[in-house]
PDB file of N, CA, C and O in Angstrom:
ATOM      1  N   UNK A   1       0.836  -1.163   0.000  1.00  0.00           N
ATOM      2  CA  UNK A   1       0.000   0.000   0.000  1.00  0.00           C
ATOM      3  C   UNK A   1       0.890   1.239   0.000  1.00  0.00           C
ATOM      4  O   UNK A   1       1.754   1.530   0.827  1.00  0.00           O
ATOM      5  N   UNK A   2       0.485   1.958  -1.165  1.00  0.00           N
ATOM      6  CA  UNK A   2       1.619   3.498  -1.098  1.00  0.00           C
ATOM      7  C   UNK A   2       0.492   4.333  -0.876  1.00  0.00           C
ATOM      8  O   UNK A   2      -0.653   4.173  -1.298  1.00  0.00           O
ATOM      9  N   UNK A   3       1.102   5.552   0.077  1.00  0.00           N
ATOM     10  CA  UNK A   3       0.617   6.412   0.738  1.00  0.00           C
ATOM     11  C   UNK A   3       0.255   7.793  -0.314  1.00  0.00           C
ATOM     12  O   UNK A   3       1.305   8.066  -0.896  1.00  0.00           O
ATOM     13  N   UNK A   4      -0.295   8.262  -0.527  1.00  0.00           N
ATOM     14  CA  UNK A   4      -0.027   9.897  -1.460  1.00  0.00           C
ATOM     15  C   UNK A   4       0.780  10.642  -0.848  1.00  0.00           C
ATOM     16  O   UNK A   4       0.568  10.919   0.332  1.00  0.00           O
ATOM     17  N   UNK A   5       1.629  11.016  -1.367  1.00  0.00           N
ATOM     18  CA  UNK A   5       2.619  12.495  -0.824  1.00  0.00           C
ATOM     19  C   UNK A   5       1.996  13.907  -0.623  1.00  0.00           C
ATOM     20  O   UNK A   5       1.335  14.710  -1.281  1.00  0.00           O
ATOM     21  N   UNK A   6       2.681  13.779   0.941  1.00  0.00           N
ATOM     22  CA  UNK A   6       2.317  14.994   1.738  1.00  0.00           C
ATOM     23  C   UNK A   6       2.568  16.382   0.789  1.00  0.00           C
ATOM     24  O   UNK A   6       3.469  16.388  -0.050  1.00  0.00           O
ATOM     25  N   UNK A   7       1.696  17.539   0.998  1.00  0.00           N
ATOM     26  CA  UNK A   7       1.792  18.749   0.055  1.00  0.00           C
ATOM     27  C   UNK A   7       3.113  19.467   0.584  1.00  0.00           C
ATOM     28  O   UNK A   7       3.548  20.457  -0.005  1.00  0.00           O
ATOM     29  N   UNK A   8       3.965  18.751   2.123  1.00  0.00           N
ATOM     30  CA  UNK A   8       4.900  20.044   2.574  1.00  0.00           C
ATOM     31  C   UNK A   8       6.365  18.819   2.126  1.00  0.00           C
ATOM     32  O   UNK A   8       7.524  19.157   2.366  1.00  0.00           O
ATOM     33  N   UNK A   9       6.077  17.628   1.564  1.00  0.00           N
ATOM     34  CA  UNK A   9       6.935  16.640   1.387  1.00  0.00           C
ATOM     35  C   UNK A   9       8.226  17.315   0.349  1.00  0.00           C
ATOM     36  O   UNK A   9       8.051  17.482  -0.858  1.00  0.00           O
ATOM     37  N   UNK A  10       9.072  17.539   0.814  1.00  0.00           N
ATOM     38  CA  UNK A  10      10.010  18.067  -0.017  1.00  0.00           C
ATOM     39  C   UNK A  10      10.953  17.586  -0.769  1.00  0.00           C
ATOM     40  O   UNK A  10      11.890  18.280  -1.162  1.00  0.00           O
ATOM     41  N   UNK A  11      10.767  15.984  -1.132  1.00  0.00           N
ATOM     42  CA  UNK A  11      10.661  15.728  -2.422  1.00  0.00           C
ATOM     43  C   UNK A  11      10.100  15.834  -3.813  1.00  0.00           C
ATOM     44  O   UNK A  11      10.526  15.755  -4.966  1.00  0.00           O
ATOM     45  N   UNK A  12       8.662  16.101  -3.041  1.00  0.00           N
ATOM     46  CA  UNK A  12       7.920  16.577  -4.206  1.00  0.00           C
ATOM     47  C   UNK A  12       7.433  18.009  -4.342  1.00  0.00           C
ATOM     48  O   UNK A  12       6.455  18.212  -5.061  1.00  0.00           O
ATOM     49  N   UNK A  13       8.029  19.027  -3.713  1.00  0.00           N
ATOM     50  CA  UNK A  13       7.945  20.219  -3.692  1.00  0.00           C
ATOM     51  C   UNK A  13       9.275  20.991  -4.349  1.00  0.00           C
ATOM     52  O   UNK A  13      10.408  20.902  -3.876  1.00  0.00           O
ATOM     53  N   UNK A  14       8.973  21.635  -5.335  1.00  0.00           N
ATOM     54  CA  UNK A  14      10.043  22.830  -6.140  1.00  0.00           C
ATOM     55  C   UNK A  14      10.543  23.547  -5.186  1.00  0.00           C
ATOM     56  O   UNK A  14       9.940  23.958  -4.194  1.00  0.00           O
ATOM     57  N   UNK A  15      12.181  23.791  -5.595  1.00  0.00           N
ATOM     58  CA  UNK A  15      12.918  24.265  -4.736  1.00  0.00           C
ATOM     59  C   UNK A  15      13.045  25.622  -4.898  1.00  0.00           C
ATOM     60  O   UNK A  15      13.328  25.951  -6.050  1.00  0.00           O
ATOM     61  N   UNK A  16      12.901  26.685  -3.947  1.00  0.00           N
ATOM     62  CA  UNK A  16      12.384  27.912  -4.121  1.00  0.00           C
ATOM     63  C   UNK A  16      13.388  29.035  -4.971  1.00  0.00           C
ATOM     64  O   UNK A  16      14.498  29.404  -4.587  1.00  0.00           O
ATOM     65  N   UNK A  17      12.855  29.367  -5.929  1.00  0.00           N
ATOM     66  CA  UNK A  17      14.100  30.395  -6.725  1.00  0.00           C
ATOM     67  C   UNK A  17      14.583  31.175  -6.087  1.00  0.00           C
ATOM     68  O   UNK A  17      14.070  31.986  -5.316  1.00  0.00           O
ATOM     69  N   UNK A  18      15.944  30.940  -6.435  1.00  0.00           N
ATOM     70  CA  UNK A  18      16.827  32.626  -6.004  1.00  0.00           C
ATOM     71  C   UNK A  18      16.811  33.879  -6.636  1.00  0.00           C
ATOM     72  O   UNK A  18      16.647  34.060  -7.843  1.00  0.00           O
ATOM     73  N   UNK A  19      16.976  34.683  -5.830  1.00  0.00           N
ATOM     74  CA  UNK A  19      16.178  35.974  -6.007  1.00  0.00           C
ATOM     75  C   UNK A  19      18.044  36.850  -6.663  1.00  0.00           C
ATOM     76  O   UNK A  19      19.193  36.668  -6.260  1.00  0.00           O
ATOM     77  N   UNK A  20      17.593  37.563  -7.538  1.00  0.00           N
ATOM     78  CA  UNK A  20      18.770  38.587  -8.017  1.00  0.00           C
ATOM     79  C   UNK A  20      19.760  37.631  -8.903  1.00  0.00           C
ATOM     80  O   UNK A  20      20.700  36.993  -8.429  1.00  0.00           O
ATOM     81  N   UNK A  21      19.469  37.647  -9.928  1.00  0.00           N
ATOM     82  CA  UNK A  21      20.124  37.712 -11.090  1.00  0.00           C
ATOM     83  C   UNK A  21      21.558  37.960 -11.136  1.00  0.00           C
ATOM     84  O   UNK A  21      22.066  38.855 -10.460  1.00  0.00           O
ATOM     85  N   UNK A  22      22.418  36.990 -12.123  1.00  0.00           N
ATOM     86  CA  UNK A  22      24.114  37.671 -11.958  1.00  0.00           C
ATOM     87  C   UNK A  22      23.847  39.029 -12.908  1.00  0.00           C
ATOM     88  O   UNK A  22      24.714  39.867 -12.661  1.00  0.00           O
ATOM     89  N   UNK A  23      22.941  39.461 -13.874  1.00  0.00           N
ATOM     90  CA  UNK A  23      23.249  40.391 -14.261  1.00  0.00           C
ATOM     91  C   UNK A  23      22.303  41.738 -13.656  1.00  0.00           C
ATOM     92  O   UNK A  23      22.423  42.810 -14.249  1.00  0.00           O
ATOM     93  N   UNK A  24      21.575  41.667 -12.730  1.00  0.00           N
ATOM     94  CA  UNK A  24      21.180  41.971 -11.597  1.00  0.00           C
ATOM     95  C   UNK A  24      22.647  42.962 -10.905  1.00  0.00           C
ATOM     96  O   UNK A  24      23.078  44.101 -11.086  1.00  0.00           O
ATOM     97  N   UNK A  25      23.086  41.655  -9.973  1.00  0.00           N
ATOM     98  CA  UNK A  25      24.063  42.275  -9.003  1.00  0.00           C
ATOM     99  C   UNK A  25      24.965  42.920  -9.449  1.00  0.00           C
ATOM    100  O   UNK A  25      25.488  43.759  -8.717  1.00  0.00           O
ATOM    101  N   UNK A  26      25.617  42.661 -11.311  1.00  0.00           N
ATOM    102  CA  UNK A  26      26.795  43.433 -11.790  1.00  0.00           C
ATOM    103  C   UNK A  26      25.948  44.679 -11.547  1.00  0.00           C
ATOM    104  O   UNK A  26      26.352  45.533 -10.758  1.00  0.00           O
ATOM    105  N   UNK A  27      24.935  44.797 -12.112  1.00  0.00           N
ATOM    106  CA  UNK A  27      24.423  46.218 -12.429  1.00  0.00           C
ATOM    107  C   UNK A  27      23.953  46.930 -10.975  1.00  0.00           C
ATOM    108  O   UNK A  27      23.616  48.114 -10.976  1.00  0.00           O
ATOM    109  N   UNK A  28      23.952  46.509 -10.317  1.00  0.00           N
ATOM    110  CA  UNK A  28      23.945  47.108  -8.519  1.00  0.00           C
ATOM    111  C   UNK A  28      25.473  47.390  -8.107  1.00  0.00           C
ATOM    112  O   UNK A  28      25.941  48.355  -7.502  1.00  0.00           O
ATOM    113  N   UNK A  29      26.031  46.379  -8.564  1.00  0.00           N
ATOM    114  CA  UNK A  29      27.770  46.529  -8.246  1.00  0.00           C
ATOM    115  C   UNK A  29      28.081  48.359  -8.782  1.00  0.00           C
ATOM    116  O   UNK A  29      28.143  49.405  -8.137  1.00  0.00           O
ATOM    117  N   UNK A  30      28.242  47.975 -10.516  1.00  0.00           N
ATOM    118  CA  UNK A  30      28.350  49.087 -11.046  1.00  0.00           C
ATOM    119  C   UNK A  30      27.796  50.038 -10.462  1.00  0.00           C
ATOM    120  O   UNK A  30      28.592  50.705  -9.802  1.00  0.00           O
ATOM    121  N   UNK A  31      26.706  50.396 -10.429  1.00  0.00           N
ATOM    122  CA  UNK A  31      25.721  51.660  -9.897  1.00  0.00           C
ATOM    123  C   UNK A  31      26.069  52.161  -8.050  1.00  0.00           C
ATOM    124  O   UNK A  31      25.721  53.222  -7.531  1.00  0.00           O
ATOM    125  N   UNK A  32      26.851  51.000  -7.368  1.00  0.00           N
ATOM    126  CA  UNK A  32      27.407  51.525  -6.012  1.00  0.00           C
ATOM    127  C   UNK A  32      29.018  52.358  -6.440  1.00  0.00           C
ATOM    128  O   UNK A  32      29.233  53.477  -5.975  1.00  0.00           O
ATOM    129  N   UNK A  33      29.720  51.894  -7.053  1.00  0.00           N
ATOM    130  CA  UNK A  33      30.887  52.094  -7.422  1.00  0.00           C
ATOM    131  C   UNK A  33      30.905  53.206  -8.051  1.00  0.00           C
ATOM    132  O   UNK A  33      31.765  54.031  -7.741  1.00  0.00           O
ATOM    133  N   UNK A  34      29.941  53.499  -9.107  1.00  0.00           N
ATOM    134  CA  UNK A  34      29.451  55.087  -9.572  1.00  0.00           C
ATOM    135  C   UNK A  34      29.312  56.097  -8.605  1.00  0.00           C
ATOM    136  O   UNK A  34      29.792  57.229  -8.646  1.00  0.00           O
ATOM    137  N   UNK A  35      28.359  55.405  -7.412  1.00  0.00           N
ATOM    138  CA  UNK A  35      27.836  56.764  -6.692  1.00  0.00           C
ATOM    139  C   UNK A  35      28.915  57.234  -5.784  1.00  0.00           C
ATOM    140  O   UNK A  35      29.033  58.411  -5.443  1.00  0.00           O
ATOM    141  N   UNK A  36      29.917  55.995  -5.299  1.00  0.00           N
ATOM    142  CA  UNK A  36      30.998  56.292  -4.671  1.00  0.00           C
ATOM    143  C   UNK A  36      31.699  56.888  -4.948  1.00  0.00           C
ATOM    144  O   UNK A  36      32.143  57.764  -4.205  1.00  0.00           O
ATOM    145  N   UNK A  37      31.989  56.740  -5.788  1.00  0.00           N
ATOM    146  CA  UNK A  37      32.976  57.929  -6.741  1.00  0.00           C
ATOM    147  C   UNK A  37      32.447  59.812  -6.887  1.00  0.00           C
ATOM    148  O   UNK A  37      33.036  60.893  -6.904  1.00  0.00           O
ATOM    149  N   UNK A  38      30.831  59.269  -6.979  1.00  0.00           N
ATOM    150  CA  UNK A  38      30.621  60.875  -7.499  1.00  0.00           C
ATOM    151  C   UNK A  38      30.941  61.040  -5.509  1.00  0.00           C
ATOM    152  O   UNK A  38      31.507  62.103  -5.253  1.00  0.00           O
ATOM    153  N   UNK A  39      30.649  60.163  -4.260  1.00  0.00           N
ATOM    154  CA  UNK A  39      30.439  60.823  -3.130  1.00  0.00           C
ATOM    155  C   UNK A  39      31.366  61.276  -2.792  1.00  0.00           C
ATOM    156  O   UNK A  39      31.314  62.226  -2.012  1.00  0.00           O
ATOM    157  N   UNK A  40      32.656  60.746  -3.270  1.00  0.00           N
ATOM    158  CA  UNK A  40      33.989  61.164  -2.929  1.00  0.00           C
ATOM    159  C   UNK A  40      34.503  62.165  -3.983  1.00  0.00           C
ATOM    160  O   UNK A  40      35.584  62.696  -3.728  1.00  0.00           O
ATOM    161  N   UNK A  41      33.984  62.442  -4.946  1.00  0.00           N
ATOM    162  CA  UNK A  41      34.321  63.845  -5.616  1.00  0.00           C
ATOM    163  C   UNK A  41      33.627  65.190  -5.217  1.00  0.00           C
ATOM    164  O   UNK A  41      33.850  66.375  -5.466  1.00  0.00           O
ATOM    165  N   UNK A  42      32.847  64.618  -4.612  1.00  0.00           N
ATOM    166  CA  UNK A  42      31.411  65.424  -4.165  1.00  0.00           C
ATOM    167  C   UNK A  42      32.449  66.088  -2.968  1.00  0.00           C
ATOM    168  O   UNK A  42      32.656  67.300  -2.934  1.00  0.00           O
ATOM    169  N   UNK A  43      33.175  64.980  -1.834  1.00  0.00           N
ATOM    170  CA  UNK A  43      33.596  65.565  -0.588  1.00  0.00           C
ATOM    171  C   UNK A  43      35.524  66.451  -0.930  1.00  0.00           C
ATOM    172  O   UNK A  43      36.323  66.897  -0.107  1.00  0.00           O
ATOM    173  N   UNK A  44      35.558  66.418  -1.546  1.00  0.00           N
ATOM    174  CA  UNK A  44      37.080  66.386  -2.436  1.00  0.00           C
ATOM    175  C   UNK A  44      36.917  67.569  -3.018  1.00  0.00           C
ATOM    176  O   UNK A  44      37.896  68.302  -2.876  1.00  0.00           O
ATOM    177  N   UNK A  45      35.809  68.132  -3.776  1.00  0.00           N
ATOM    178  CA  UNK A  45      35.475  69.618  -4.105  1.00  0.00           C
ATOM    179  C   UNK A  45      34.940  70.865  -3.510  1.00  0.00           C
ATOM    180  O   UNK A  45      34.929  72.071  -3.758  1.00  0.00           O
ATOM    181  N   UNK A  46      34.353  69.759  -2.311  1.00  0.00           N
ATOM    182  CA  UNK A  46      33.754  70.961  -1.556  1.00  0.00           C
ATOM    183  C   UNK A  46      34.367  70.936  -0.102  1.00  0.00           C
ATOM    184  O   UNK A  46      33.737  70.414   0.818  1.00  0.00           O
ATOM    185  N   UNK A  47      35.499  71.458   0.073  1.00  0.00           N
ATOM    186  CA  UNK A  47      36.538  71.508   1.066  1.00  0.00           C
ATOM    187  C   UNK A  47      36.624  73.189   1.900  1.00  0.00           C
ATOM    188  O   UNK A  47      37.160  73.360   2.995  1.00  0.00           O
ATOM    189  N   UNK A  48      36.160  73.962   1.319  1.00  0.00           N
ATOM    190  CA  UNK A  48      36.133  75.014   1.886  1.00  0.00           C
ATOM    191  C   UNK A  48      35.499  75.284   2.808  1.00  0.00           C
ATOM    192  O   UNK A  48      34.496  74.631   2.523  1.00  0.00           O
ATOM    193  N   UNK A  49      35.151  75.998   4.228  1.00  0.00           N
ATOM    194  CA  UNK A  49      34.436  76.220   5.345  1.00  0.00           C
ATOM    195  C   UNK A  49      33.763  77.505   5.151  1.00  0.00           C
ATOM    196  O   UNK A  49      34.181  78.541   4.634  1.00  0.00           O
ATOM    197  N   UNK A  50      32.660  77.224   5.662  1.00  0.00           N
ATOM    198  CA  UNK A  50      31.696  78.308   5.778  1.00  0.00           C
ATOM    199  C   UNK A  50      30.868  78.501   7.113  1.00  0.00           C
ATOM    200  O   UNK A  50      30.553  77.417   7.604  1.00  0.00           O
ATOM    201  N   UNK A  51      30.584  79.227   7.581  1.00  0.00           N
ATOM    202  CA  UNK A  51      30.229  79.809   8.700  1.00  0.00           C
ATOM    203  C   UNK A  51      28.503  79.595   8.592  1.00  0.00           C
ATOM    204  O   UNK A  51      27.627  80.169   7.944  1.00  0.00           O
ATOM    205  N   UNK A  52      28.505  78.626   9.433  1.00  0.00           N
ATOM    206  CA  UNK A  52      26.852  77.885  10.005  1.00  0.00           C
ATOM    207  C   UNK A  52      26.414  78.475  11.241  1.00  0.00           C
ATOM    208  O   UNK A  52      26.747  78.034  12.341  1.00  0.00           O
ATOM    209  N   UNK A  53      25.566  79.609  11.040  1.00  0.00           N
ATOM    210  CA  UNK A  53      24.480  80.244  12.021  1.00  0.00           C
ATOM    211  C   UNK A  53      23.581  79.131  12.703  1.00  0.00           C
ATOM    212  O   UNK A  53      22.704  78.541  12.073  1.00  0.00           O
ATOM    213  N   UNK A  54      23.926  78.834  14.337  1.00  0.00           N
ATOM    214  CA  UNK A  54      22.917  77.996  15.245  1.00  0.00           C
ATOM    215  C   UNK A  54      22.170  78.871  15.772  1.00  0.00           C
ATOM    216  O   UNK A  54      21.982  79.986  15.287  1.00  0.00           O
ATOM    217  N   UNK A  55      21.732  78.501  16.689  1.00  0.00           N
ATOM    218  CA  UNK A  55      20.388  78.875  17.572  1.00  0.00           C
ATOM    219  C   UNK A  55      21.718  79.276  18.532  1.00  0.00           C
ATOM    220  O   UNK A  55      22.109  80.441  18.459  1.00  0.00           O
ATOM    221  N   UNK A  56      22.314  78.485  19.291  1.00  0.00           N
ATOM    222  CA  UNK A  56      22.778  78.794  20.175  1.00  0.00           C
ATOM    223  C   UNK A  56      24.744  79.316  19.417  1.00  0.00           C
ATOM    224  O   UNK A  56      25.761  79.037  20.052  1.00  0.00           O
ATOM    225  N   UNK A  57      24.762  79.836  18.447  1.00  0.00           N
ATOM    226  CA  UNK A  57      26.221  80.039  18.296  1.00  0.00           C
ATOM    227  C   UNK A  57      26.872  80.094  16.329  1.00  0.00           C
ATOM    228  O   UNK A  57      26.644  79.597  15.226  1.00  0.00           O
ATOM    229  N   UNK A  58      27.329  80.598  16.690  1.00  0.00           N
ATOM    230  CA  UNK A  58      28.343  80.642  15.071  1.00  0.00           C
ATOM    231  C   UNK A  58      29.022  79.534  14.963  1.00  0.00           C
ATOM    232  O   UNK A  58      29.692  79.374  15.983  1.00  0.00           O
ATOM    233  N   UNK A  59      29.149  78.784  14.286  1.00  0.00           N
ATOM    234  CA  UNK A  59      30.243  77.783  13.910  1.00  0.00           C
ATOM    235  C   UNK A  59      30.859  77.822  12.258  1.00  0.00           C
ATOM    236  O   UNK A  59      30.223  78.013  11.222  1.00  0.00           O
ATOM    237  N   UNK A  60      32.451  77.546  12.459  1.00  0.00           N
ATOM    238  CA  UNK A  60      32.636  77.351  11.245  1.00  0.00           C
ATOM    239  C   UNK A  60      32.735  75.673  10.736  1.00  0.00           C
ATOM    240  O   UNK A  60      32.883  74.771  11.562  1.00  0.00           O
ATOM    241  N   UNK A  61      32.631  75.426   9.271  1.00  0.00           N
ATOM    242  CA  UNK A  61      32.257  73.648   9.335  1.00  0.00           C
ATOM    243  C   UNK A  61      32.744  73.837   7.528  1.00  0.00           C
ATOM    244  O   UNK A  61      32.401  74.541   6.578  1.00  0.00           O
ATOM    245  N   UNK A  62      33.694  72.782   7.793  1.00  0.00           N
ATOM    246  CA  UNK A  62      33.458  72.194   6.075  1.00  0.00           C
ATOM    247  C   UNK A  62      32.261  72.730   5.414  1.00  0.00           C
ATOM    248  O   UNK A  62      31.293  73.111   6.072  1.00  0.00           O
ATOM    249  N   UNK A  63      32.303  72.772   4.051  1.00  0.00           N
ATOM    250  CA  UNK A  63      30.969  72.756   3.363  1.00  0.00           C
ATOM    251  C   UNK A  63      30.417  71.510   3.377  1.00  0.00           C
ATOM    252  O   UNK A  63      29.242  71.465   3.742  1.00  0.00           O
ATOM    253  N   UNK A  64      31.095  70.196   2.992  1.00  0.00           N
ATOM    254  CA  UNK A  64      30.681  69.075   2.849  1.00  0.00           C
ATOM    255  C   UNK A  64      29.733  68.704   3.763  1.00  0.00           C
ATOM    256  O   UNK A  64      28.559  68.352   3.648  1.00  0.00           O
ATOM    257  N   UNK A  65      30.855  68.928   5.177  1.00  0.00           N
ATOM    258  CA  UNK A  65      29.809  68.516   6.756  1.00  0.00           C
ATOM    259  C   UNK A  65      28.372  69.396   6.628  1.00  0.00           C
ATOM    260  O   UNK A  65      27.275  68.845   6.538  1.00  0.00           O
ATOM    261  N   UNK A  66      28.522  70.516   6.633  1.00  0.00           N
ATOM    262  CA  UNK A  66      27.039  71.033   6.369  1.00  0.00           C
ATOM    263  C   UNK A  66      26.021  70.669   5.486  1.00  0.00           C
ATOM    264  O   UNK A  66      24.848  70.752   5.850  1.00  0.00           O
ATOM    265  N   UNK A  67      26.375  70.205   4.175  1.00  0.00           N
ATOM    266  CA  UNK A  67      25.566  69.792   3.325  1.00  0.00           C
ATOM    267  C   UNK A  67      25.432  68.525   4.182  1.00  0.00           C
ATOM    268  O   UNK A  67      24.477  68.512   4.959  1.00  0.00           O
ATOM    269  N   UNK A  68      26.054  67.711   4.164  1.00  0.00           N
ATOM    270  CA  UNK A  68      25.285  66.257   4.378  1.00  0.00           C
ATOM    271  C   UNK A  68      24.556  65.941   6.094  1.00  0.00           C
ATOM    272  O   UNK A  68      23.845  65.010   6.474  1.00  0.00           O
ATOM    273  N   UNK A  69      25.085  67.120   6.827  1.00  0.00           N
ATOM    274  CA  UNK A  69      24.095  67.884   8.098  1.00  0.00           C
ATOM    275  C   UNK A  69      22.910  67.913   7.698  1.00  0.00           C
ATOM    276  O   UNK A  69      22.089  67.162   8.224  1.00  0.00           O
ATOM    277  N   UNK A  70      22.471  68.948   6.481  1.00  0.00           N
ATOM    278  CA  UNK A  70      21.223  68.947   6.067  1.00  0.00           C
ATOM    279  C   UNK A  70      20.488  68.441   5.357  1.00  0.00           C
ATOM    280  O   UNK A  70      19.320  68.813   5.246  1.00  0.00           O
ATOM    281  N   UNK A  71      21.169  67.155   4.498  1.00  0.00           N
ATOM    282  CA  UNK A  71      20.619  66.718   3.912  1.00  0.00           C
ATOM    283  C   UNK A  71      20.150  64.925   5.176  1.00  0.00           C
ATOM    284  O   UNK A  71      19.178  64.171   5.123  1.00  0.00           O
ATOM    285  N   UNK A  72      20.818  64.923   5.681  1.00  0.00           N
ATOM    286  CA  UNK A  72      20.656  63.877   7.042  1.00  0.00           C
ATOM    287  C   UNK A  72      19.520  64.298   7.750  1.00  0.00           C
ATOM    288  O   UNK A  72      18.832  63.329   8.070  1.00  0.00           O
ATOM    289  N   UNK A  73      19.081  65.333   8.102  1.00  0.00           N
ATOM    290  CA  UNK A  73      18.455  66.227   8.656  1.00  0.00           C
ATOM    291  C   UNK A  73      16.777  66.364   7.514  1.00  0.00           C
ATOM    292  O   UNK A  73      15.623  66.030   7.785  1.00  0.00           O
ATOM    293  N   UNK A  74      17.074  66.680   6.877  1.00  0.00           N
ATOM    294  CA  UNK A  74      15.818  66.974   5.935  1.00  0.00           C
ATOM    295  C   UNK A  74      15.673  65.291   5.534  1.00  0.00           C
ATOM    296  O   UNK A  74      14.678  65.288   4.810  1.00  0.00           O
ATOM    297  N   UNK A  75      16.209  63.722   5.650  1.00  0.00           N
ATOM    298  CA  UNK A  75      15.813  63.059   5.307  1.00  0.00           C
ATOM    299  C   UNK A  75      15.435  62.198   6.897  1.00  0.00           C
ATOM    300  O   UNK A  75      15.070  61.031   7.045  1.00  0.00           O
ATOM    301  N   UNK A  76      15.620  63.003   7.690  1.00  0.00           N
ATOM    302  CA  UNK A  76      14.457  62.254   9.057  1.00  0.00           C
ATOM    303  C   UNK A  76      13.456  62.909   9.266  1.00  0.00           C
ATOM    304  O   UNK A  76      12.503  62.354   9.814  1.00  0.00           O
ATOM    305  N   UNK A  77      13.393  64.050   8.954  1.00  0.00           N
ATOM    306  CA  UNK A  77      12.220  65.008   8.566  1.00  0.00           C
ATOM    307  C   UNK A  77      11.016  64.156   7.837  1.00  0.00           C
ATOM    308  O   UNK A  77       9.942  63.774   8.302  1.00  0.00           O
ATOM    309  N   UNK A  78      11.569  64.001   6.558  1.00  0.00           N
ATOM    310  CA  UNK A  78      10.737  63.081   5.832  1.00  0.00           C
ATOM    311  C   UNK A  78      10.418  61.756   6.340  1.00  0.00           C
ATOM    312  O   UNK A  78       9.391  61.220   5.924  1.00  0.00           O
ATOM    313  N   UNK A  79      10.966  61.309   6.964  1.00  0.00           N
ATOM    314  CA  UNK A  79      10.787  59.797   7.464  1.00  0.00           C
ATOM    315  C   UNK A  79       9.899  60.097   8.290  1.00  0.00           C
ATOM    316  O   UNK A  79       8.811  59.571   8.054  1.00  0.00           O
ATOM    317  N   UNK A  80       9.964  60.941   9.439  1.00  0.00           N
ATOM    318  CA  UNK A  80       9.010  61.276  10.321  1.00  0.00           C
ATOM    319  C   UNK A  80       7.624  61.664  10.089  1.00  0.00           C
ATOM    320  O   UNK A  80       6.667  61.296  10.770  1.00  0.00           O
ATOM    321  N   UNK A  81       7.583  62.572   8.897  1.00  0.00           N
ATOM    322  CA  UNK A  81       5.992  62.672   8.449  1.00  0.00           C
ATOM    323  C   UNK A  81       5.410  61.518   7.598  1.00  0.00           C
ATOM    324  O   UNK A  81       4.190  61.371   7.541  1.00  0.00           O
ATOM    325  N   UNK A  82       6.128  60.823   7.037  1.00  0.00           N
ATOM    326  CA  UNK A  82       5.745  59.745   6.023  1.00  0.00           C
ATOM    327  C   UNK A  82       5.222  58.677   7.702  1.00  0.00           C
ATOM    328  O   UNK A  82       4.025  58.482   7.910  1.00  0.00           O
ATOM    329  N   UNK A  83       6.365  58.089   8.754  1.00  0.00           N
ATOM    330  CA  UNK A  83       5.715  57.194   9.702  1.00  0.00           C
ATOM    331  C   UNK A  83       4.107  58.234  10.667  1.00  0.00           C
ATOM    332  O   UNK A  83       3.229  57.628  11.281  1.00  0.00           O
ATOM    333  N   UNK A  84       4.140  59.487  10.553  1.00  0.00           N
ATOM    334  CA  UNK A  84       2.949  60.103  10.929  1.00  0.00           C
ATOM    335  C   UNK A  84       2.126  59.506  10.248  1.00  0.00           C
ATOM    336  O   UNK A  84       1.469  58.572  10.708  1.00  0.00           O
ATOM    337  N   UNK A  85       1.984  60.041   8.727  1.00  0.00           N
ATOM    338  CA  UNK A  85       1.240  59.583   7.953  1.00  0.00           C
ATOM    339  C   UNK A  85       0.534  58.320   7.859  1.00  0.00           C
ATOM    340  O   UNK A  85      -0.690  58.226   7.770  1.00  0.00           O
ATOM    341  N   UNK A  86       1.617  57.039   7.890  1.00  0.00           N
ATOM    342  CA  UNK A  86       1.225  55.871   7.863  1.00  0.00           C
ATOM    343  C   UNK A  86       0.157  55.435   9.303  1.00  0.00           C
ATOM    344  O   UNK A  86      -0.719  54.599   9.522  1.00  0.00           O
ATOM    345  N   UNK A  87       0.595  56.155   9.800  1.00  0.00           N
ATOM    346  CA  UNK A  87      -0.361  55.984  11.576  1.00  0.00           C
ATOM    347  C   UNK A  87      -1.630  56.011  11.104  1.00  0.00           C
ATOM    348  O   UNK A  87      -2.439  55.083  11.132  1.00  0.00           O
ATOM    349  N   UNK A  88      -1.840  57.531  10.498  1.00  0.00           N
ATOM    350  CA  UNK A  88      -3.237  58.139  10.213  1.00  0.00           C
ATOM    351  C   UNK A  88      -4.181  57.118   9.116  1.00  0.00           C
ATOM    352  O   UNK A  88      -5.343  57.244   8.728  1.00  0.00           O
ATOM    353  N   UNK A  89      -3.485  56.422   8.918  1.00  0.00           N
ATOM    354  CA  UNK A  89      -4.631  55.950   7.309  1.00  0.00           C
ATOM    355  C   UNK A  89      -5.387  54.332   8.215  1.00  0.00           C
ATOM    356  O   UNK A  89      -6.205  53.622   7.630  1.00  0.00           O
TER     357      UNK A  89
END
């Protein structure tokens, strides 16, 4: 007497595809290695200091540090109203 095979029997169940493609990851490879480059030309050009008005004080700061201050800054901003948002719906 043979039994029917179980539906979780993993002989007779397909083995689950892998996800990301080799020509996938070159093209993620490439596209990190790009942006690295522009991030480090990005910090390499903009070397000069400029004088950042606080609440509490003058500071002088790289340009670089300030830009990516505010751009760090304006992207928890956004995170924060987008997880508001998601609350509300």
């Amino acid at each position: 007497m043979t039994s029917a095979p179980l539906s979780g029997d993993p002989a007779t169940t397909p083995a689950p595809k892998k996800r990301g493609s080799g020509a996938g990851r070159t093209v993620s490879a490439v596209l990190l290695v790009a942006l690295t480059v522009v991030l480090v030309l990005f910090v390499v050009f903009n070397t000069q200091s400029v004088r950042v008005s606080l609440v509490f004080g003058v500071v002088d700061l790289p340009l670089v540090i300030a830009l990516v201050a505010a751009a760090v800054l304006g992207g928890l901003i956004v995170a924060l109203l987008s997880l508001r948002a998601r609350r509300h719906r």
